[in-house]
C-alpha positions in Angstrom: -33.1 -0.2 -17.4 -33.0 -1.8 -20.8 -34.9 -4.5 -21.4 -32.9 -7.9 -21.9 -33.5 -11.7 -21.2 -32.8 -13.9 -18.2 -30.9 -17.3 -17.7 -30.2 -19.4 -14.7 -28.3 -22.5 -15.7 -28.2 -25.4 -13.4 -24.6 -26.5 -14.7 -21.2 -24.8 -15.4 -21.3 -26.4 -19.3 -24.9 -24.7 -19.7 -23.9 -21.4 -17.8 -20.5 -21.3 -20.6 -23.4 -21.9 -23.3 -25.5 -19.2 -22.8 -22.5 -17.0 -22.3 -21.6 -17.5 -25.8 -24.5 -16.0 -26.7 -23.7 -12.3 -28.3 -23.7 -9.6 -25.8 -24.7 -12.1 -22.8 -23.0 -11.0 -19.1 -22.7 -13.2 -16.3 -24.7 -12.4 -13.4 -23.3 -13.2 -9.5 -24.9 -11.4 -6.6 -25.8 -8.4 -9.1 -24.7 -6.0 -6.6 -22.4 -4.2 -9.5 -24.3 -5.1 -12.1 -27.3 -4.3 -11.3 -27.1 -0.6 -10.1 -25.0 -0.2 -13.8 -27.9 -1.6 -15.7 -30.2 1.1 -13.9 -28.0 3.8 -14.8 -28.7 2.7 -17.8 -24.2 2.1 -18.2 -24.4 -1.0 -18.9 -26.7 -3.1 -21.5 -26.2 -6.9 -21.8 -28.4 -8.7 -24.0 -29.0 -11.5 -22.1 -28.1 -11.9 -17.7 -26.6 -15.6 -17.0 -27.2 -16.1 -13.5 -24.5 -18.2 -11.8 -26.5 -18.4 -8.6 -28.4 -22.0 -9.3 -25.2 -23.8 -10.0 -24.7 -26.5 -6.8 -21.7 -27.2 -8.2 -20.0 -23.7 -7.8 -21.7 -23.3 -4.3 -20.5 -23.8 -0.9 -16.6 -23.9 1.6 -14.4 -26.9 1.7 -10.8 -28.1 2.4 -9.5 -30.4 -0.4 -6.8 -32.7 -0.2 -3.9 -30.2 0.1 -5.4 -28.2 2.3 -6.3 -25.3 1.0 -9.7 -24.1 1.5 -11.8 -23.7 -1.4 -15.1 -21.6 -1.6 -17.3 -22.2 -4.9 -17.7 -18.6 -7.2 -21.6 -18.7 -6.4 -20.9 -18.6 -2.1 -22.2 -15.7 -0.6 -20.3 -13.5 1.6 -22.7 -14.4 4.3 -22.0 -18.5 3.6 -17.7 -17.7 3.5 -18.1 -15.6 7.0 -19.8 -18.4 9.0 -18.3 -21.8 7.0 -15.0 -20.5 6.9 -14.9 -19.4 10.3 -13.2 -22.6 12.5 -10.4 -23.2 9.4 -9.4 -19.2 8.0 -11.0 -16.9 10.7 -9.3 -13.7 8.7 -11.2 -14.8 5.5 -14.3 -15.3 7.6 -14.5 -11.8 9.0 -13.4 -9.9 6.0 -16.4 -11.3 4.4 -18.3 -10.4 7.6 -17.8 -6.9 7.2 -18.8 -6.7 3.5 -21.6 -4.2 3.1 -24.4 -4.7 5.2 -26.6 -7.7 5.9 -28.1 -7.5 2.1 -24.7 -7.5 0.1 -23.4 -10.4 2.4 -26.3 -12.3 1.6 -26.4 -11.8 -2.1 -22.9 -10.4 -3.0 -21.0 -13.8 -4.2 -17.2 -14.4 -4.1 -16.9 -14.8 -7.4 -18.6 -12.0 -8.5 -16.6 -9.4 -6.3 -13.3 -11.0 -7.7 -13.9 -10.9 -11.5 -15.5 -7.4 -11.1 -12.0 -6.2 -8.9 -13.5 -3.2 -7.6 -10.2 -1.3 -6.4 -12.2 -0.7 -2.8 -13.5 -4.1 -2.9 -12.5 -6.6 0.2 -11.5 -10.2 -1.6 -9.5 -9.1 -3.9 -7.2 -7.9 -0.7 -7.6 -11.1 0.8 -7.1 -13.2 -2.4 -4.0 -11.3 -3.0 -3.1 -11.6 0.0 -3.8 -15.2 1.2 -2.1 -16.2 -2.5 -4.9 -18.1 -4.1 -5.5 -20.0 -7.1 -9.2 -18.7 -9.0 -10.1 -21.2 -11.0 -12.7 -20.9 -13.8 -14.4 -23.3 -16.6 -10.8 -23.6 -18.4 -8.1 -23.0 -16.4 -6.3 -22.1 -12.7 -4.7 -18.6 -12.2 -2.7 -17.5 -9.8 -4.1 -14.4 -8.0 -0.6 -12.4 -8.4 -1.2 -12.9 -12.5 -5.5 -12.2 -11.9 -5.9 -9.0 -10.8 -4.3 -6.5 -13.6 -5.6 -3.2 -13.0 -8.3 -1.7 -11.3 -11.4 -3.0 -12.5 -9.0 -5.4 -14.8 -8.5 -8.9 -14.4 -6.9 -12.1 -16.6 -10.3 -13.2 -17.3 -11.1 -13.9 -21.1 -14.5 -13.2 -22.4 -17.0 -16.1 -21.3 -15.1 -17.4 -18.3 -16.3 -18.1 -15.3 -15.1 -17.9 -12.0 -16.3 -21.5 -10.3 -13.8 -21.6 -7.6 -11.1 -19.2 -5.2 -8.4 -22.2 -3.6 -6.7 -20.1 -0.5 -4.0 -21.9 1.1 -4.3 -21.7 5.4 -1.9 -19.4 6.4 -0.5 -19.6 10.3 -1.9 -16.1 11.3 -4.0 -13.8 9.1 -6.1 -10.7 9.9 -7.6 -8.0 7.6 -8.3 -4.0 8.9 -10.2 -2.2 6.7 -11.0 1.8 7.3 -14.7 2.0 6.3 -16.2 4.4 3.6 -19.4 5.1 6.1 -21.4 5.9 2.6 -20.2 2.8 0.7 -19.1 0.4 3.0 -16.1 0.0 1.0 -12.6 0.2 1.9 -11.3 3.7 1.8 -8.3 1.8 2.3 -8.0 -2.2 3.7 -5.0 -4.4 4.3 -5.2 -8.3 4.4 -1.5 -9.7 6.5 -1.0 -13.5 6.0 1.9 -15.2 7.8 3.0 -18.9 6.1 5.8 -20.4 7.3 7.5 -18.9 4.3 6.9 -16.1 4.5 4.2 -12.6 4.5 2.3 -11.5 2.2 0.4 -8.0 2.2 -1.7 -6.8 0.3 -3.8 -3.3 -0.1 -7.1 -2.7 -1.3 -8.8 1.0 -1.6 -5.7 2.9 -1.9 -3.8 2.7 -5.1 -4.7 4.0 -8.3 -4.0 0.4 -9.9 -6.1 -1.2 -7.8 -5.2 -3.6 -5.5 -1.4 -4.7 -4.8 1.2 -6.4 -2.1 3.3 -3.9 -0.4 6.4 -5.7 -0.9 8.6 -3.9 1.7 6.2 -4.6 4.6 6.6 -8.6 3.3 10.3 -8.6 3.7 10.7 -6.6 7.0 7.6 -8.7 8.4 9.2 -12.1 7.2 12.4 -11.3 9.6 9.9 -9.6 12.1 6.7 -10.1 12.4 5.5 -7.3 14.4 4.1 -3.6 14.5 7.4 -2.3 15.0 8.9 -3.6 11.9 5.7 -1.8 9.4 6.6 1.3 11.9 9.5 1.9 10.7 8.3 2.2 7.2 7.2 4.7 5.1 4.6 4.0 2.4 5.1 6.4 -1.4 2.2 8.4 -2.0 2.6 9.5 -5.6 0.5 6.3 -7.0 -2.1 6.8 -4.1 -6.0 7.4 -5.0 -6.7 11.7 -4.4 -10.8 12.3 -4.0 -12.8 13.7 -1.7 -12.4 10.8 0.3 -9.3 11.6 1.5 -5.7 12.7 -0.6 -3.1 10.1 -2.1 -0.7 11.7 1.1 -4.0 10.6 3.8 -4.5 7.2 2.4 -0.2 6.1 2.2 -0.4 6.7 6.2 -4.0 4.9 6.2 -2.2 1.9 4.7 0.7 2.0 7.0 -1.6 2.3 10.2 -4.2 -0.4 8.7 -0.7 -3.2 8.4 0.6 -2.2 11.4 -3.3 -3.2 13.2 -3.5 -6.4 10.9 -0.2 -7.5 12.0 -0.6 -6.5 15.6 -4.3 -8.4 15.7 -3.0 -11.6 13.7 0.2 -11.6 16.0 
């Protein structure tokens, strides 16, 4: 690992100042980061840490009723404060990792990094949510662009995910046994608009809502309707994991469990 210096700013406006700084990289739960940096992949000048901001810390419901988790929570804080208002969101982030990633992984961090196996990005994709961040609100259908791309400019900051409460909600994720990640994971959330489903692990664009299972869902809401499905595998991830052909059926069976569960 190179050698580089280390910031932990008590405020947002001191955590966007040291940022400036050339060659400066924010630092969540380092769970990414920090295995890059000992590869020696990765060589920032200066780590920002984001953990000792109060400010971007902790789960609440705000006046609209959406519940908002600060971009410095823990997966470990989201699965046992989230877990009376948006018990789907609570046990995805139960079933991050392993004890140590839940309690130093961060929201925030697994969101701007958008892994294309990583859980939140599922479930803010899939719940709809609004990331906010030192300048602005996005949407998360305009956030994630890409695997391992995201709207964020240089220098912002994640300090807040906003998911609306949907009715019913569950997540299924087939487990990488080496990784813990999502070989492939599907987050179902039923508003009283509508369903929304979206697919982590599988596609070669990262994660995306499988927009056929949202419109036979919305008129049915049940394992029957994804059953009658089929799921394209020409854009599917191939590795030795499993082929593009294994994970289309993995996503298909994973939507037809969420459903069945939230249901």
């Amino acid at each position: 690992m190179y050698n580089f210096e280390f910031s932990k700013p008590s405020t947002i406006a001191d955590a966007v100042a040291a940022l400036g700084q050339d060659e400066a990289q924010a630092l969540g739960g380092g769970q990414t980061l920090l295995p890059t940096m000992k590869q020696r992949l990765a060589a920032p000048s200066t780590l920002v840490s984001l953990n000792g901001i109060s400010e971007m810390q902790g789960v609440c419901t705000n006046d609209a009723g959406a519940l908002c988790i600060g971009g410095a929570t823990t997966h470990a804080a989201v699965a046992r404060e989230a877990a009376s208002s948006f018990p789907g969101l609570a046990a995805l982030a139960g079933r991050i990792g392993d004890p140590a990633v839940r309690n130093r992984g961060t929201i925030g961090g697994s969101i701007a990094n958008n892994d294309p196996s990583a859980c939140y990005p599922a479930a803010a994709l899939g719940a709809g949510a609004v990331i906010k961040t030192n300048t602005r609100e996005i949407a998360a259908d305009d956030f994630f662009q890409g695997m391992f791309e995201t709207a964020l400019e240089e220098g912002e900051i994640i300090t807040e995910v906003q998911f609306p409460i949907p009715e019913a909600s569950n997540y299924q994720k087939f487990v990488q046994p080496a990784s813990r990640f999502a070989l492939v994971g599907v987050f179902v959330c039923k508003f009283a608009d509508g369903v929304r489903v979206a697919v982590t692990g599988a596609s070669q664009e990262g994660v995306f809502r499988w927009s056929e299972a949202e419109a036979a869902l919305g008129a049915d809401f049940s394992k029957a309707a994804v059953d009658a499905l089929d799921v394209p595998s020409g854009a599917m991830i191939a590795d030795l994991h499993g082929t593009a052909e294994y994970r289309a059926h993995l996503v298909k069976v994973m939507t037809g469990r969420a459903v069945a569960a939230a249901a």
